[in-house]
C-alpha positions as CSV (number, residue, x, y, z in Angstrom):
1,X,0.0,0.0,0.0
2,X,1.3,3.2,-0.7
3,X,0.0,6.9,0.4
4,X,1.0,9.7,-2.0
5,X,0.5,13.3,-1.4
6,X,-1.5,14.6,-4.4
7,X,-3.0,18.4,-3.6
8,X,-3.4,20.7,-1.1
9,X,-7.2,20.6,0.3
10,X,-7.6,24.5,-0.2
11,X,-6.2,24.5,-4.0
12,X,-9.2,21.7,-5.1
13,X,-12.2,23.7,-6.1
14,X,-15.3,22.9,-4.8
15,X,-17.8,20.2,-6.8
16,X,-15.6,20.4,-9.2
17,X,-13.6,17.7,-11.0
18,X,-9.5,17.8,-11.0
19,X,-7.4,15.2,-13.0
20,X,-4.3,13.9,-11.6
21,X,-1.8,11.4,-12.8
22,X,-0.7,9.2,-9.6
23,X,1.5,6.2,-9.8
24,X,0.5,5.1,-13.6
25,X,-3.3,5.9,-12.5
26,X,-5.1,8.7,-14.3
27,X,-7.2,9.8,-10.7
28,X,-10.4,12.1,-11.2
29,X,-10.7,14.1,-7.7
30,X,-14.0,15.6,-6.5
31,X,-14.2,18.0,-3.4
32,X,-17.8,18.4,-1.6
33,X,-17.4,20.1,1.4
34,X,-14.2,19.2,3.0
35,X,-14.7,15.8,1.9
36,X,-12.5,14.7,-1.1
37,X,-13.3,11.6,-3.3
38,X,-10.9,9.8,-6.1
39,X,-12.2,8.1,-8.6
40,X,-10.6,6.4,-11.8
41,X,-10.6,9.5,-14.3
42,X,-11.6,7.7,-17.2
43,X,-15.4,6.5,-18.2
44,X,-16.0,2.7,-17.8
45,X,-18.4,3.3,-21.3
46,X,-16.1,5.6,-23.7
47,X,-12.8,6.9,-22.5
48,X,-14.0,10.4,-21.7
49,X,-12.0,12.3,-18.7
50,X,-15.0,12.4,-15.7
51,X,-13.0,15.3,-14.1
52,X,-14.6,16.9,-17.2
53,X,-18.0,15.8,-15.8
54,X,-20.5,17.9,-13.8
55,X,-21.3,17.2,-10.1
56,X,-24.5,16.2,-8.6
57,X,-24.9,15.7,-5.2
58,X,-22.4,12.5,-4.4
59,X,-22.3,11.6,-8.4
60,X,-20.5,12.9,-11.9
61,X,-21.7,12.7,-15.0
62,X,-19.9,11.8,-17.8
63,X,-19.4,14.6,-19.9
64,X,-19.9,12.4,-23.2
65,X,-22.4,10.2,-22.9
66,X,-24.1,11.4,-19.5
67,X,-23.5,8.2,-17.5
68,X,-23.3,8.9,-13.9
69,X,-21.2,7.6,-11.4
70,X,-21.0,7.3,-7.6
71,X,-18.2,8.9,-6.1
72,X,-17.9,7.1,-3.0
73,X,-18.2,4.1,-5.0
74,X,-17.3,4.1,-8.3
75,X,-20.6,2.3,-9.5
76,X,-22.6,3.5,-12.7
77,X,-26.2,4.5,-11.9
78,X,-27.2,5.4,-15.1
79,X,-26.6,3.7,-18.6
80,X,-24.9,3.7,-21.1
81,X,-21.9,2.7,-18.8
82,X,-22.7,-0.6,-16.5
83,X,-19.1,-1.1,-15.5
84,X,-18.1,0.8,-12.4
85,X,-14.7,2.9,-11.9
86,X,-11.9,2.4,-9.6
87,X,-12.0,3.9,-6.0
88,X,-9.2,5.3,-4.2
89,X,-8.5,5.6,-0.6
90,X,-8.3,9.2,0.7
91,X,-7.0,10.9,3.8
92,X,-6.7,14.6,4.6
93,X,-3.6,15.4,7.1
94,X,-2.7,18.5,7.8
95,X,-4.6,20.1,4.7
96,X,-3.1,17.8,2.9
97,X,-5.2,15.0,0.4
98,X,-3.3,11.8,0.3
99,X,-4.2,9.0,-2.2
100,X,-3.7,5.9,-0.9
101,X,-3.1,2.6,-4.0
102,X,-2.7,-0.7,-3.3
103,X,0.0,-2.3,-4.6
104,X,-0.1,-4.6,-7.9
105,X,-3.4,-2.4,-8.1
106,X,-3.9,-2.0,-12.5
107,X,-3.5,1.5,-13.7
């Protein structure tokens, strides 16, 4: 397992999307509040960036196609995507957001 400091908390905007490249992984993060989500950055359904994607309420939508996707979980709940994204641990220290990946975890 490995933690990785990837952005100060105060430098994310809020309910906005920010793409960053972490260990091989292409990581979409989402701030609500002082709560920070990572999610895989890239649509289960067609390769679009969902840091592109609008926020609603604890989902994104994919800015090509409209799937959405939970971001505490990764899981489409609309079509046409029915293959979920990857989740990433996250900690805040110190207004600091860490990322934490598992090791042998596929980019």
């Amino acid at each position: 397992m490995t933690r990785i400091r990837v952005a100060a908390l105060a430098d994310l905007p809020a309910e906005r999307g920010v793409r960053v490249a972490v260990a091989g992984h292409r990581v979409a993060l989402f701030r609500l509040g002082e709560d920070v989500y990572a999610i895989g950055d890239e649509c289960s359904h067609a390769e679009a960036s969902l840091a592109e994607g609008e926020v609603f309420d604890d989902e994104v939508e994919c800015p090509r196609h409209g799937s959405a996707f939970d971001l505490r979980t990764g899981a489409p709940s609309t079509l046409p995507a029915t293959k979920p994204v990857p989740v990433y641990g996250v900690s805040i220290t110190d207004g600091d957001v860490f990322l934490t990946i598992e090791e042998g975890e596929a980019p």
